[in-house]
Every structure is written in C-alpha cells, then in structure tokens.
C-alpha positions as CSV (number, residue, x, y, z in Angstrom):
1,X,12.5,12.9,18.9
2,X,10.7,16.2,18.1
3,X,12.3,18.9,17.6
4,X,13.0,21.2,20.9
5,X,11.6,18.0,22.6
6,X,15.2,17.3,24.3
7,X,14.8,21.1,25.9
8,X,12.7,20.9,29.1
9,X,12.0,24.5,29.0
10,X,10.8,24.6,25.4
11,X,7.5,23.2,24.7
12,X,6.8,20.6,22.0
13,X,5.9,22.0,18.7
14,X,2.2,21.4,17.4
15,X,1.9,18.6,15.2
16,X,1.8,20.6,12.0
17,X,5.2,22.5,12.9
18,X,6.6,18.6,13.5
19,X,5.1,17.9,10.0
20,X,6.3,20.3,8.1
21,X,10.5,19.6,10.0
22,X,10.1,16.1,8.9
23,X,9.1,16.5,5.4
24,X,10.6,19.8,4.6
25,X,14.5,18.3,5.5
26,X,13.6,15.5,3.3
27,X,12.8,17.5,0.3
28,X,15.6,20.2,0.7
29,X,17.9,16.9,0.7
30,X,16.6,15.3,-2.2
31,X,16.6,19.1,-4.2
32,X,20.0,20.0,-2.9
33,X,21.0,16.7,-4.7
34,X,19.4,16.9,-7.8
35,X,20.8,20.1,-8.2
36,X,24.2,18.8,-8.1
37,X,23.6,15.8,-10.2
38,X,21.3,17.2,-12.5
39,X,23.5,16.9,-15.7
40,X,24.1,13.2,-15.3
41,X,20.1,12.8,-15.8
42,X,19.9,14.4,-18.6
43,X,22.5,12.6,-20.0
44,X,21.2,9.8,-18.5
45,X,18.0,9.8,-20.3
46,X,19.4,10.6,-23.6
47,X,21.5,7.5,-23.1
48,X,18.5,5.5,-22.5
49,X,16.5,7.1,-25.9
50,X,19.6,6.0,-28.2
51,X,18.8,3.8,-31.4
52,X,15.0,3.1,-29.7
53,X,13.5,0.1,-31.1
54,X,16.7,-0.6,-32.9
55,X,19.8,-2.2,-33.0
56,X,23.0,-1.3,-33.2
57,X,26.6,-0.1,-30.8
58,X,25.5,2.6,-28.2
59,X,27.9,5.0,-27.5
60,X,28.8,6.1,-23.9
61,X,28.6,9.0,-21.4
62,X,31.8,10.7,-22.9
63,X,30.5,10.7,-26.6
64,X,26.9,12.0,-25.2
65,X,28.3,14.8,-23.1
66,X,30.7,15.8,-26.0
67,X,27.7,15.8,-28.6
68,X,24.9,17.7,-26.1
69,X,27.7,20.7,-25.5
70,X,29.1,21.1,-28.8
71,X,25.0,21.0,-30.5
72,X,23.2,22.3,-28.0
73,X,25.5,24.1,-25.6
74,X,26.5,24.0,-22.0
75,X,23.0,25.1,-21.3
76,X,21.8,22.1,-22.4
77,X,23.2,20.1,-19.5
78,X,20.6,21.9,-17.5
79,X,17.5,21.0,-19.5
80,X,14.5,20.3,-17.4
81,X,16.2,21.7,-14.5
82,X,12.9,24.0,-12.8
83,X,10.4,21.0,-13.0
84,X,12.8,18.7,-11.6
85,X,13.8,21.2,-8.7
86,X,10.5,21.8,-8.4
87,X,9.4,17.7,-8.2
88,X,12.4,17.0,-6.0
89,X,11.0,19.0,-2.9
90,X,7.4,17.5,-3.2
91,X,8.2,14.3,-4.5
92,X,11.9,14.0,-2.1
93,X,9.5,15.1,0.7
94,X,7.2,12.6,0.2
95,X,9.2,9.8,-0.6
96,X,11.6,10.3,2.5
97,X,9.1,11.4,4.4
98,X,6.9,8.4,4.4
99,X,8.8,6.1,5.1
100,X,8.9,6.3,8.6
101,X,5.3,6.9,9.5
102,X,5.3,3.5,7.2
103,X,7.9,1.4,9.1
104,X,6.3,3.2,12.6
105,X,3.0,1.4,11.1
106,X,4.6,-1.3,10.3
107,X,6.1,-1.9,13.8
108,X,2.8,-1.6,15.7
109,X,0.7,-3.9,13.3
110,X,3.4,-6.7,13.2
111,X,6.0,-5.8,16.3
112,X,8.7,-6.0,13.7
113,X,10.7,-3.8,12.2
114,X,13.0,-6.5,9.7
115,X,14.3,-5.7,6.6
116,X,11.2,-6.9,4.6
117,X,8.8,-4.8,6.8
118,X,11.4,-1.8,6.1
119,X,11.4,-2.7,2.4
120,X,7.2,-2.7,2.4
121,X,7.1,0.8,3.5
122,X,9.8,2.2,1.2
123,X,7.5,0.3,-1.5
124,X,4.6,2.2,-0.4
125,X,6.4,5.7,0.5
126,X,7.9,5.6,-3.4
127,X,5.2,4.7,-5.0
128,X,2.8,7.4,-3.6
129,X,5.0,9.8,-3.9
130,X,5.7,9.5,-7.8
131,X,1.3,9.0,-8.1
132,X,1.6,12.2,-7.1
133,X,4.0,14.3,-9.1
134,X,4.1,12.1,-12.1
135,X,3.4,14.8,-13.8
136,X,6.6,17.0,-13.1
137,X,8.7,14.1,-13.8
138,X,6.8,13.9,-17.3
139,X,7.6,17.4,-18.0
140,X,11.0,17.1,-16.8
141,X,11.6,14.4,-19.3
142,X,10.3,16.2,-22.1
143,X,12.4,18.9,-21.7
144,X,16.0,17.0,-21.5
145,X,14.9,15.6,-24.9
146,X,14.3,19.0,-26.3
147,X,16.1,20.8,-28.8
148,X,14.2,23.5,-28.8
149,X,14.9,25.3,-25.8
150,X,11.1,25.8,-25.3
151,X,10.5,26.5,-21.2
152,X,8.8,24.6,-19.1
153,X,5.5,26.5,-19.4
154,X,5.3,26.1,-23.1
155,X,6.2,22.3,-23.1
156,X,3.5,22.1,-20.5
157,X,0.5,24.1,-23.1
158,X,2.0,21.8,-25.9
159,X,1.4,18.2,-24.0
160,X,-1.9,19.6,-22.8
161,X,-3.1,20.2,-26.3
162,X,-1.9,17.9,-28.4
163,X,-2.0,14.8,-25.9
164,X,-4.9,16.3,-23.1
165,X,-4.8,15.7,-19.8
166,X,-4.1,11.7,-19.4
167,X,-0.7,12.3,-21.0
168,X,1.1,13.9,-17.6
169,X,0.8,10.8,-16.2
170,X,2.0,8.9,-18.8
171,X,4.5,6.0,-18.1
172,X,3.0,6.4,-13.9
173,X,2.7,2.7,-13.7
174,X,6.3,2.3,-14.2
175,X,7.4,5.2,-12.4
176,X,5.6,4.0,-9.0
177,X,7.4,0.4,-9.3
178,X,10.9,2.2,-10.2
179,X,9.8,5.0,-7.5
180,X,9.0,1.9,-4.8
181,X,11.8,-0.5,-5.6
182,X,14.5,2.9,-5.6
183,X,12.9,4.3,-2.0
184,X,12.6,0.6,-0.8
185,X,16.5,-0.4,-1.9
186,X,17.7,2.7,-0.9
187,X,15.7,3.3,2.8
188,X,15.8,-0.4,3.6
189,X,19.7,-0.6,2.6
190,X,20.6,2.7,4.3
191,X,18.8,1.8,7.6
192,X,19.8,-2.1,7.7
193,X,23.8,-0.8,7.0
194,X,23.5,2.2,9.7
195,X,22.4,-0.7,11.9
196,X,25.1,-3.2,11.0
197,X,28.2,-0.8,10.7
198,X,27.2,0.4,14.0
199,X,27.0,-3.1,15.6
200,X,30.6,-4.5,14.0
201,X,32.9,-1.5,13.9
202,X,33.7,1.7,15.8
203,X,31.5,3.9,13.7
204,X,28.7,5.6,15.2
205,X,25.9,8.7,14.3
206,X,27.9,11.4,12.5
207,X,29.7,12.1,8.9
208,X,31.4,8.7,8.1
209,X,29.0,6.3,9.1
210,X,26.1,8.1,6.7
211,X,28.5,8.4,3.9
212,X,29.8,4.5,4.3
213,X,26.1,3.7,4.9
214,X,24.7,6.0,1.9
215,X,26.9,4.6,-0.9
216,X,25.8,1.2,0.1
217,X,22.5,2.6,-0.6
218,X,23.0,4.2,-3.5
219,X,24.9,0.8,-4.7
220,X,21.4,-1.3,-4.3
221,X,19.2,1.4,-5.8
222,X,20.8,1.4,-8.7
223,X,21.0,-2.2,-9.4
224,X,17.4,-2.0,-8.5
225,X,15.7,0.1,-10.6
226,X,17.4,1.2,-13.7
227,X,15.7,-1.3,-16.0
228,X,12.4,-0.1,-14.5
229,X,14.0,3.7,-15.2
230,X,14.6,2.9,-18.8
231,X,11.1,1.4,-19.6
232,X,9.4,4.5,-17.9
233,X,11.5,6.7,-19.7
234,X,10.4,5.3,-22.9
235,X,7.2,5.6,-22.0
236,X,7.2,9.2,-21.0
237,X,8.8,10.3,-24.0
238,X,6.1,8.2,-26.3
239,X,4.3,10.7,-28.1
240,X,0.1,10.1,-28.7
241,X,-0.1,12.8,-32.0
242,X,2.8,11.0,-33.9
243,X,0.1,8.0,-34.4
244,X,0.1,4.5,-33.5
245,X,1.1,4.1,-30.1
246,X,4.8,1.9,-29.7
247,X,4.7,0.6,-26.7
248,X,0.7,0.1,-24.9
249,X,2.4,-0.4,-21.2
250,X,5.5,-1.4,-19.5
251,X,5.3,-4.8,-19.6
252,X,4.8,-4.4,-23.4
253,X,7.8,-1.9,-23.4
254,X,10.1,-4.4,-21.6
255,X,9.1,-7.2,-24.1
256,X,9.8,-5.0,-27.1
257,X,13.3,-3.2,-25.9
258,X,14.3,-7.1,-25.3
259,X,13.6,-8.4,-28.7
260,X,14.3,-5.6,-31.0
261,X,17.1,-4.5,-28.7
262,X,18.2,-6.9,-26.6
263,X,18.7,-8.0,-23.0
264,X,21.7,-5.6,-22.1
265,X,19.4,-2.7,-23.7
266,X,17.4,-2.8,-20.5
267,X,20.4,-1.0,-18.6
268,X,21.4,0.9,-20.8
269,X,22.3,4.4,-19.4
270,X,23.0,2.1,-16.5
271,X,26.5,3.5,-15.9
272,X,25.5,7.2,-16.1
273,X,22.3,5.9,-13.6
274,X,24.7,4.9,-11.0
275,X,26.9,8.4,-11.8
276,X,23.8,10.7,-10.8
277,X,22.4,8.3,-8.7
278,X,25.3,7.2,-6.6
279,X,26.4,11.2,-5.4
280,X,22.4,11.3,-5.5
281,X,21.8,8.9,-2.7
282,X,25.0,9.9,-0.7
283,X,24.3,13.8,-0.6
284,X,20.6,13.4,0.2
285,X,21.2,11.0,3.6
286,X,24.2,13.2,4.8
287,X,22.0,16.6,3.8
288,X,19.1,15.4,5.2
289,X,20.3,13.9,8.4
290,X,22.1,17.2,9.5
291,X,19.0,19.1,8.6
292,X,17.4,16.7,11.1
293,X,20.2,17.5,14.1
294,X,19.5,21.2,13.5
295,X,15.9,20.9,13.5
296,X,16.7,19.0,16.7
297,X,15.2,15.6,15.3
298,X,16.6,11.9,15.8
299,X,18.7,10.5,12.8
300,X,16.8,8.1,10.6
C-alpha cells in the first residue's frame, strides 16, 4: 500500500515521492543499525586480519577489544564510522529496497512467490547494491585497520594515488556474493518466518513477531556469509604498492586462507560477525518496518 493510499481524501503520492518512502525507510534502518553496532565491525574485521597467511592460536573478541582501547583508544572503536554511515543509507537503501520490486518481478514472470524465487531477488537486490558502493565499504575497511587516525578524505587521496582508481572496488567480486547470499538469507528468512509464525501461533504484524522473525534472520545470515566476509576482507585490505599481489581473486584467497591457515580460519571473526550482525538484522526489520507504518506503507 502507498503511503496516504488508505485515506480516501488524500490523493496518492507521485511515483517519485513513493520512491523515495520505500527506499529512504530502508536506509535509515540499516544506518540506525550500523550506528549501534559499529564497534563490533571493527573488531570484527581485525579479528578476521589476525596471523594472515599464518598459523598459529587466534585470540578472541575480549583480548581484541582490550588491545584496540588500551593502543589506540576508545576512539578507535569508531574507526571508519562516516564512510560506513554514509554506505549504510545508499547501500541499506538499495539492498532493502530492491528486493521487493524483485520478488514483485518475480511473482508476475513465474506466479510464484516460494522461498527460492524470494531468495533470487535478495541475490540480485545484494549484489547490486554492494556494485555500487563498493567503494565506501573499501574505504570503510581501510580505516578500521588504521593506526593512524588519518580521516576518511586522506585515506581516500592515499588509495587513489598509490593504487589508482581500480583499487575502490577491490575485493567487489566477493562483496556482491557475500552482499547476495546476506540480503537473500536474511530477506528470504525474515519473510518465510513472518509467514510461518503467523500461520502456527497467535503472533501477528507488530513488535514481537518482527523481533522473533528478525533474529531468525539474522541467525541464517550469519551462517551464510561470513566465510564470504572474511575472503572479501582480505581482499580489501590487500595492498597493490607493497608488491607482489597475495591473493589474485577470491577463489584464490579461499584456497590460500585454507592451506596456510586452515579450514576453521574461514570463520574466523565468526562469533563477533554474528555479535554485530545479529542486533544488526534485528534493529534494521523492527526500524524499518515502523518507518513503513508511519509513512503509511504495508509491512514487508
């Protein structure tokens, strides 16, 4: 439903106003999220650079957090914070927002609407999304590896001249496939458990069922993608001036992080994923779907 639509006397808003409801609740969500949960990423990410292309015991969330404050400050915790803000209403927007004009395609070029059709168009929303603002999430990365408090500007001057162009959307093959696989898990998952809670218990639209129904999702998105997170991390953070390149693409990357560091190295930072991720999931659905009933729309 449109917004206003469910008003006789108001008239339904151009296309463009319609537009900009459905893809602006969708990226407030998703920023309002990573705002909260921004520190678990960038511990996150440092978890998932320890003892590269080595092997050796990994320490855990605890000893990271302990060792970014007490080096680098509380501040730290916040690295990379403005590109990610910045990503998270383009990219959230994006992401969320495509997947219903997908599944709505979806539905009138096969007349279904089944969990693989919904997974398909979370595939497609994700992965166009992160094409798109690859670059953000390059920077973004950069920054929660740096010690140097440099701002997001200057990191941005320093890939562009001593890596050119190309290397903003380093590691974008990856990123669309962990982009895809998190929108599809998560959108497919959240709509097929709104759908099922609905049918076999008392729960219907409103608080409960989106939180019950958004932690399942966040569950599945993490299972999902964080070995596809860790291999585009790596990627990202491969630098071209430091020489011979480690890794040539992801499939390469996987390969190497499995030999030299084994199997279990391809979750690591798998715990702090679901951490960030988990609170990610559940405060973008319940965000975004009241953002909907105030803009008058129908839940998703």
């Amino acid at each position: 439903m449109r917004p206003g639509s469910g008003d006789a006397r108001q008239p339904a808003p151009a296309p463009w106003a319609y537009a900009l409801y459905h893809f602006g609740t969708s990226g407030a969500a998703v920023a309002a999220a990573t705002a909260v949960t921004h520190p678990l990423d960038v511990i996150k990410v440092r978890l998932q650079m320890q003892l590269a292309g080595q092997r050796g015991n990994l320490v855990g969330m605890g000893t990271i957090f302990t060792q970014l404050v007490e080096r680098e400050g509380p501040r730290s915790l916040y690295l990379g914070l403005a590109p990610a803000l910045t990503r998270s209403v383009v990219y959230g927007g994006l992401r969320l927002g495509l997947y219903e004009p997908c599944k709505h395609v979806c539905s009138y070029a096969f007349a279904s609407t089944n969990f693989a059709f919904k997974f398909a168009s979370g595939v497609i929303a994700g992965a166009l999304a992160t094409a798109l603002t690859n670059p953000m999430e390059v920077l973004k990365v950069r920054l929660q590896m740096s010690t140097s408090n440099t701002s997001a500007i200057g990191e941005m001057r320093k890939i562009l001249a001593q890596e050119g162009l190309k290397a903003l959307w380093k590691g974008v093959g990856p990123a669309m496939a962990r982009a895809g696989c998190l929108t599809a898990s998560q959108m497919a998952t959240y709509d097929e458990a709104k759908q099922a809670l609905m049918k076999w218990t008392p729960l219907e639209e409103g608080f409960h069922l989106h939180l019950i129904s958004s932690c399942i999702a966040g569950t599945a998105g993490t299972l999902v993608t964080t070995p596809v997170d860790m291999i585009k991390t790596r990627l990202m953070l491969q630098r071209e001036s430091k020489g011979v390149r480690v890794y040539r693409n992801g499939f390469h990357c996987a390969y190497q992080v499995v030999v030299t560091e084994g199997v279990k190295s391809l979750y690591k930072g798998g715990f702090a994923t679901f951490a960030r991720l988990g609170p990610q999931t559940t405060i973008t659905f319940i965000v975004c779907e009241k953002l909907r009933e105030l803009a008058g729309m129908t839940a998703i």
